[in-house]
N, C-alpha and C positions, 0 to 999 in steps of 0.2 A: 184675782188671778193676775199675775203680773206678766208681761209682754214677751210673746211668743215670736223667735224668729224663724225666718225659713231656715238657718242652718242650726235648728233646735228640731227639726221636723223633716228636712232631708237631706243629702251629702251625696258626692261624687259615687257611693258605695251603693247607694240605691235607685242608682241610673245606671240602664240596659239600653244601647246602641244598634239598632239592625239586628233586631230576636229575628229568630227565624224559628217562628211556632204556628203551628196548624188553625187555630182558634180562639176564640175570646176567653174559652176554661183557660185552655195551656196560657194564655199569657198573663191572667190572674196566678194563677198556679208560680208559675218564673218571678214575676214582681212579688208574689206572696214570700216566695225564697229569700228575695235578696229582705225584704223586711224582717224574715226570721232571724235570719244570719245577720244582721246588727244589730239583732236584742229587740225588736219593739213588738214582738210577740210572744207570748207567752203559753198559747196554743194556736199554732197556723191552722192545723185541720180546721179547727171550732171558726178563726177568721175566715178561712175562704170558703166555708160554708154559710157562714152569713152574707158574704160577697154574693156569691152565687144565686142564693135563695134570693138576695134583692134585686138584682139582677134580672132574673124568672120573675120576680113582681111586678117590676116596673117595667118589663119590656126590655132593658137595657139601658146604660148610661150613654150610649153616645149618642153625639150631636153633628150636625150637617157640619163638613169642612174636616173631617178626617179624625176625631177628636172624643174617647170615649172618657168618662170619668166613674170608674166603678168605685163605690167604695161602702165602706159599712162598720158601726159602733158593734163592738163585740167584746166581750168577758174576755175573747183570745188575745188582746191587743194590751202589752204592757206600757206601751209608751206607743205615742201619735206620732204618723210617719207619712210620709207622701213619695211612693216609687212611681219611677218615669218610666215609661218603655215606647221605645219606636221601635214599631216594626219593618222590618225590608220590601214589605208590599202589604197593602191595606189589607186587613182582615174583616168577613161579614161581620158587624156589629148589631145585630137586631134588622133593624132597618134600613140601617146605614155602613158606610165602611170606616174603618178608622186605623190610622199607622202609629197616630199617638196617644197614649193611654197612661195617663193618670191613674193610679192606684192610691186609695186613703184610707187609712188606718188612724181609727179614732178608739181608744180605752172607751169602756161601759158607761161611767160613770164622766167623761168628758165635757164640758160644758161648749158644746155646739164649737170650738175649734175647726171639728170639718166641715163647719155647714159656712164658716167664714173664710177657710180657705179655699171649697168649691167654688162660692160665691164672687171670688176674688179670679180663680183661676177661669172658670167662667167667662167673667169680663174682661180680661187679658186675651182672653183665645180667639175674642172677636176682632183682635185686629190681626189683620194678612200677618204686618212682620214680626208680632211675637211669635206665630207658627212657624212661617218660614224659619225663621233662626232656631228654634227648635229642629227642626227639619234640617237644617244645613250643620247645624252645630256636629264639631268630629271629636268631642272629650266628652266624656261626662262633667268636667270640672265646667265645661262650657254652659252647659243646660245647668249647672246649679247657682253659675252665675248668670241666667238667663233670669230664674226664677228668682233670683235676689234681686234683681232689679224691677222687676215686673209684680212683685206679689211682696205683699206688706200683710201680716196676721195680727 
């Protein structure tokens, strides 16, 4: 497999700034859109129902410090994708709250790509000022160069 970059995997077009959504469905649901609408699905419904359902399995993807990562391999996924979304005020996350939310879209057959860019994303999130600048960043062109400097696939 030859080398995957973050601007193979996400773009200014699938970052979402200050959503203003009720819950952890709606803002899967919002990031699920913007991944439809640049082509890396092939069926959203069949994606965000594997979301959801793992989701419901595991209790939820987020992690202490504001920070969920939902994501899931599914037949609906034409191409691998990673949508950002902050929200304007933290939303119940399972157990936790979280403003920033990672969405990843991994094709069926994908050879673990999302388990190396969680993995990756992950260990970025634990430091304050990669959040903070997430958190403060005012473009989406911002957060995708946040994420090019921060995360290597």
């Amino acid at each position: 497999m030859s080398e995957v970059s973050i601007d193979d995997i996400t773009s200014k077009d699938l970052v979402a700034l200050d959503m203003e959504v009720e819950n952890q469905e709606a803002v899967i649901s919002a990031l699920a859109d913007l991944l439809d609408k640049d082509g890396r699905l092939s069926d959203r419904e069949t994606y965000v129902e594997a979301v959801n359902a793992r989701e419901q399995e595991t209790g939820g993807t987020a992690f202490e410090m504001g920070i969920a990562i939902p994501h899931a391999k599914s037949p609906g996924v034409s191409r691998a994708g990673v949508a950002f979304g902050r929200t304007s005020s933290p939303l119940d996350y399972g157990e936790e709250k979280a403003d920033l939310i990672f969405l990843i879209a991994a094709p069926e057959g994908e050879h673990n790509l999302h388990v190396k860019v969680l993995q990756q994303l992950a260990r970025r999130l634990m430091h304050e000022n990669f959040r903070t600048s997430l958190r403060e960043a005012s473009t989406p062109e911002e957060v995708v160069e946040l994420m090019r400097e921060n995360i290597s696939t």
